[in-house]
C-alpha positions in Angstrom: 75.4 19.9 -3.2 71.4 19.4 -2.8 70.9 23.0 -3.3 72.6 23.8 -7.1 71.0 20.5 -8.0 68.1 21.6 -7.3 68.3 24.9 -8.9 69.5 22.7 -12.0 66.6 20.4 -11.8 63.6 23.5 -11.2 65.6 25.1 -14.1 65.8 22.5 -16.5 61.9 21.9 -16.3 61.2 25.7 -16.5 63.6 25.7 -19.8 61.0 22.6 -20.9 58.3 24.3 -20.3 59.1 27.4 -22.3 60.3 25.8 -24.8 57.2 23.4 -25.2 55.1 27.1 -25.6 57.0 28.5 -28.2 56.7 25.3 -30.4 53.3 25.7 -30.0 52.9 28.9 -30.7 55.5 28.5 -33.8 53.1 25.7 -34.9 50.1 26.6 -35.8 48.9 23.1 -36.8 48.7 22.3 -33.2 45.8 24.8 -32.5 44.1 23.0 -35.4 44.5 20.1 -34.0 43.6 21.1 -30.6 40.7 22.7 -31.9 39.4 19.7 -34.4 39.3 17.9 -31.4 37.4 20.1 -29.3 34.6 20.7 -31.6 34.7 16.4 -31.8 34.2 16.4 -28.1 31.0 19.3 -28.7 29.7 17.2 -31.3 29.9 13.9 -29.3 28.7 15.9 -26.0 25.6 16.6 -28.2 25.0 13.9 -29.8 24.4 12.1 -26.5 20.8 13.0 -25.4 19.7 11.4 -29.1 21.0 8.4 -28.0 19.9 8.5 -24.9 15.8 8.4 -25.6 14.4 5.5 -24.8 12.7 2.9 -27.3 10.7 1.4 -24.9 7.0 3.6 -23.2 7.0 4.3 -19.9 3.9 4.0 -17.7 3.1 3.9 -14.1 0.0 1.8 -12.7 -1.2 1.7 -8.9 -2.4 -1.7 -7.2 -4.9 -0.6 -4.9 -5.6 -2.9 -1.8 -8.4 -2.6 0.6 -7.9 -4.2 3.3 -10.6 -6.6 5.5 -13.1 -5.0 7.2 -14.1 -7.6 10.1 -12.0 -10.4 10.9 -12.3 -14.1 9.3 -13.9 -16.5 10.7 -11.9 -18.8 13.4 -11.6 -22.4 12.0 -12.3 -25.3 14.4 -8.8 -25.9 16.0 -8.7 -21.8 16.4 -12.2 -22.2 18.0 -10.9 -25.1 20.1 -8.0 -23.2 21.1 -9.6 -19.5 22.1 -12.1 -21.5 24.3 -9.2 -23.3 26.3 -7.7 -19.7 26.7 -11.0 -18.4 27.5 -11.6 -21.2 30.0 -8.0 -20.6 31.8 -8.5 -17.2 31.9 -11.8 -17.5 33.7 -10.2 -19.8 36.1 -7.3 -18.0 37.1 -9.0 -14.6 37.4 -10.3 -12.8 40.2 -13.8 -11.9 40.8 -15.5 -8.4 38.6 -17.3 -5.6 40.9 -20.3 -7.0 39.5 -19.8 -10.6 40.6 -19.1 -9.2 44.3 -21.9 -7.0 44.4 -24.1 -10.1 43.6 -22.4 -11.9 46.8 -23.2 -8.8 49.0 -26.6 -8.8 47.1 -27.5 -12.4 48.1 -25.9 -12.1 51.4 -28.5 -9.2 52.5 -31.5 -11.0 51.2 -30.0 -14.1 53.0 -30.2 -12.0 56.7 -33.3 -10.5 55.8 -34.8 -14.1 55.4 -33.1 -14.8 58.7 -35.5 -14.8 62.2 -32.7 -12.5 64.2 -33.2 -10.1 61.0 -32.8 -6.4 62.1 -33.6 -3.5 59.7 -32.2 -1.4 61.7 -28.8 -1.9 60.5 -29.9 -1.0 57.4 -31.2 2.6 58.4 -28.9 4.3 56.1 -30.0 3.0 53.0 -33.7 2.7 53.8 -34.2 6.3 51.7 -32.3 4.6 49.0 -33.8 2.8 45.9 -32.1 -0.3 45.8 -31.0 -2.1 42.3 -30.1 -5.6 42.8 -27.4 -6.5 40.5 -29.5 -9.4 39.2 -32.1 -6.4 38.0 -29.0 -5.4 36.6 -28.0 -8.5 34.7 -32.4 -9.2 33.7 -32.2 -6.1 31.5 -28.8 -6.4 29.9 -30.1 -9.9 29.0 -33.4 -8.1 27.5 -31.3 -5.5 25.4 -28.9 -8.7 24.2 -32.4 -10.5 23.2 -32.9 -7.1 21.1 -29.8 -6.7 19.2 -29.2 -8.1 15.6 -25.7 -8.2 14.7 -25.2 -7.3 10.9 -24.3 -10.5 8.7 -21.1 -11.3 7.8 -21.9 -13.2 4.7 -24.4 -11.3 2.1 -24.8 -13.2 -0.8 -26.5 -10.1 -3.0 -23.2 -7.9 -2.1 -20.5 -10.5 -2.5 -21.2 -11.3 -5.6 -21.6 -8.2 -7.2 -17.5 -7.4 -8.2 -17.8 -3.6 -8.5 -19.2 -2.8 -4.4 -16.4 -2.1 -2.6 -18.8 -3.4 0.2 -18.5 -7.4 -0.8 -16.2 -9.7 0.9 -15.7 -8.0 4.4 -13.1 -10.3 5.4 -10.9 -10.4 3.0 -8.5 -8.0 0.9 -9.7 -6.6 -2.5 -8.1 -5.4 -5.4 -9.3 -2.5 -8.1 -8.9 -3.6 -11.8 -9.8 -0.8 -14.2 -11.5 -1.6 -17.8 -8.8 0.6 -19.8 -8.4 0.9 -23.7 -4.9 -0.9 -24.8 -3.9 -0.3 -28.6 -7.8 -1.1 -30.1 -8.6 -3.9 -27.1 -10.2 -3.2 -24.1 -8.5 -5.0 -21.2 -8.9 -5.1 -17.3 -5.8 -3.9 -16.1 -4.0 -2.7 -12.4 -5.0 1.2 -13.5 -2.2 3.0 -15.1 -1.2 5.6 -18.0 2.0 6.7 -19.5 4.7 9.0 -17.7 5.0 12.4 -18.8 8.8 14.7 -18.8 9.3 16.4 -15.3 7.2 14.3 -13.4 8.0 10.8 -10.9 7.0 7.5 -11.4 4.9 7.8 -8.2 3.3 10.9 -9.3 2.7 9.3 -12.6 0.7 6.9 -10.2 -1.1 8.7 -8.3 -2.1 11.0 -11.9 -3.4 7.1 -12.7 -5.5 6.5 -9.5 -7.1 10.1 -9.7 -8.5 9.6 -13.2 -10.1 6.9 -12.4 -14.5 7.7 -12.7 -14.8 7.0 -9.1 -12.7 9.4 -6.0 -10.4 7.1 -3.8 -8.3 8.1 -1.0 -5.2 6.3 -0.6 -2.0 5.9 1.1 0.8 5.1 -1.1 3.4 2.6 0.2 6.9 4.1 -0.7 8.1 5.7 -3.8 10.1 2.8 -5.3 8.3 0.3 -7.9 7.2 -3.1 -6.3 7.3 -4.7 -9.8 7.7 -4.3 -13.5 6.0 -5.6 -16.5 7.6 -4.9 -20.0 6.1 -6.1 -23.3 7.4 -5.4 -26.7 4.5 -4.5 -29.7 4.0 -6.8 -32.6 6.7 -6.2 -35.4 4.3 -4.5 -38.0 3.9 -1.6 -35.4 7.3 -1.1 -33.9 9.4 1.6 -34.8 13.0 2.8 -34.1 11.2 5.4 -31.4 9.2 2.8 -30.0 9.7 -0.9 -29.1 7.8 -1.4 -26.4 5.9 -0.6 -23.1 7.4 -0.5 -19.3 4.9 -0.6 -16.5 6.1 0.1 -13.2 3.6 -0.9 -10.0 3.6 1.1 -7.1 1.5 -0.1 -4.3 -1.6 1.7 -2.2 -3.6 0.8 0.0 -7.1 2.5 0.5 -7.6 4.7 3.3 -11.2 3.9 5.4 -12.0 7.3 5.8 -14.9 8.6 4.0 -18.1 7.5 2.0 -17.7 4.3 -0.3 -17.7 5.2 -4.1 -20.1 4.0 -5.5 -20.1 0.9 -7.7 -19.0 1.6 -11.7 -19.2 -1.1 -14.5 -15.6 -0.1 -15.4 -13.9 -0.8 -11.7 -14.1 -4.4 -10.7 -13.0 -5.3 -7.0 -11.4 -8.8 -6.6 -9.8 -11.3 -4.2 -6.5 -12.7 -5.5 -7.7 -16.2 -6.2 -10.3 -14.2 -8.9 -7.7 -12.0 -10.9 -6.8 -15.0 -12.7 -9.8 -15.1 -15.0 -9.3 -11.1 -15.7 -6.2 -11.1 -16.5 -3.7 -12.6 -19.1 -1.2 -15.4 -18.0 2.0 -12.8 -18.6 0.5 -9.8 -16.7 -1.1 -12.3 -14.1 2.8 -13.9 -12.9 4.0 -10.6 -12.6 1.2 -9.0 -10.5 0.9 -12.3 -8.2 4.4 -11.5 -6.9 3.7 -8.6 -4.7 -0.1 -8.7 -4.4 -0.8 -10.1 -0.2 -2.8 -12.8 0.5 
């Protein structure tokens, strides 16, 4: 019994089938219809990249960070607390080749000073010009005396905000005088995306048109943070609404000469970008920008 109803059921859907093509083919407002609606689908297909664009400018700016030089200065509990280490160190360590060849140094003057002193013990190094490790210690004091460390505070370099040699000890960052609409305005530097490119390359275009050459090492390809700002009404349009600036953090390699300072490049600690830059911009910088 499972086999003729099976035959029955295959055949009844073939007869369905059929019968289904000839209607449409005896029809011919079906392919009309059919067809209407595929040259809707076209035209909806198309019409998608228009909608698509954007309103709103995109741009790409780089927050360049150098990063100390020399190391900041300890503050009185640190100092109090590397001179403990320092002390238990020297206590619980073991005596330096040095410090033992001044024991056998002052233990051989000691027997020569002694009455039952014989030099002939000492036969083998008689040909030998002896260096007492005190000699030693007199002219590495003398070359000490000689030596001037370089300052770690100059007053002529830290304040001038465009050396990239000021502040040794703490991190910098590069603000770039650029022209905004009819303003000039000290900004991270930046400039606007272009088709076919990344947002990272779009930084790094932005860093390398800068007046002065920097090397840098670019930390990721995703954004750290975004600023958006929409123009006044007079100058909006339905094309353009407003500007998007993606940051993208760098961090400047040492390798290589220092540029040399520019009125338009400013390098500044954190606690100075305030007085640069405007309240909005400031908030959203200040939330990946390192102490």
């Amino acid at each position: 019994m499972a086999a003729p109803c099976r035959r029955m059921a295959s055949r009844s859907l073939l007869q369905f089938l059929s019968g289904f093509r000839r209607t449409a083919v005896g029809k011919p407002g079906l392919r009309v219809f059919f067809g209407t609606s595929a040259c809707r689908a076209t035209l909806q297909t198309k019409a998608v990249p228009d909608r698509a664009s954007s309103p709103w400018t995109l741009m790409a700016a780089v927050c360049l960070q150098r990063l100390p030089v020399i190391s900041v200065d300890c503050s009185p509990i640190e100092q109090q607390f590397k001179e403990m280490l320092l002390q238990m160190e020297f206590e619980k360590s073991l005596l330096s080749d040095h410090e033992q060849r001044l024991l056998e140094d002052a233990e051989r003057l000691s027997r020569k000073q002694a009455d039952d002193y014989d030099s002939d013990e000492e036969d083998d190094r008689r040909d030998q010009e002896i260096v007492l490790a005190q000699d030693l210690e007199d002219s590495w004091e003398q070359r000490m005396k000689n030596f001037q460390p370089a300052k770690r505070v100059r007053d002529d370099v830290d304040e001038d905000l465009t050396s990239l040699e000021r502040c040794l000890d703490d991190s910098l960052l590069l603000l770039a005088e650029q022209q905004v609409g009819g303003e000039k305005m000290w900004l991270l530097p930046q400039t606007q995306w272009q088709d076919g490119e990344s947002l990272r390359q779009t930084a790094e275009r932005a860093l390398a048109s800068l007046p002065a050459a920097f090397k840098a090492t670019f930390l990721g390809n995703a954004p750290c943070g975004l600023y958006k700002y929409k123009l006044p009404r007079a100058a909006r349009t339905e094309s353009t609404v407003g500007t998007k600036v993606f940051f993208f953090k760098a961090v400047l390699s040492d390798d290589g000469h220092p540029a040399a300072p520019n009125a338009s490049l400013l390098w500044l600690k954190k606690d100075e970008l305030q007085r640069y830059l405007k309240p909005a911009y400031m908030m959203k910088v200040e939330r990946f920008v390192s102490v």
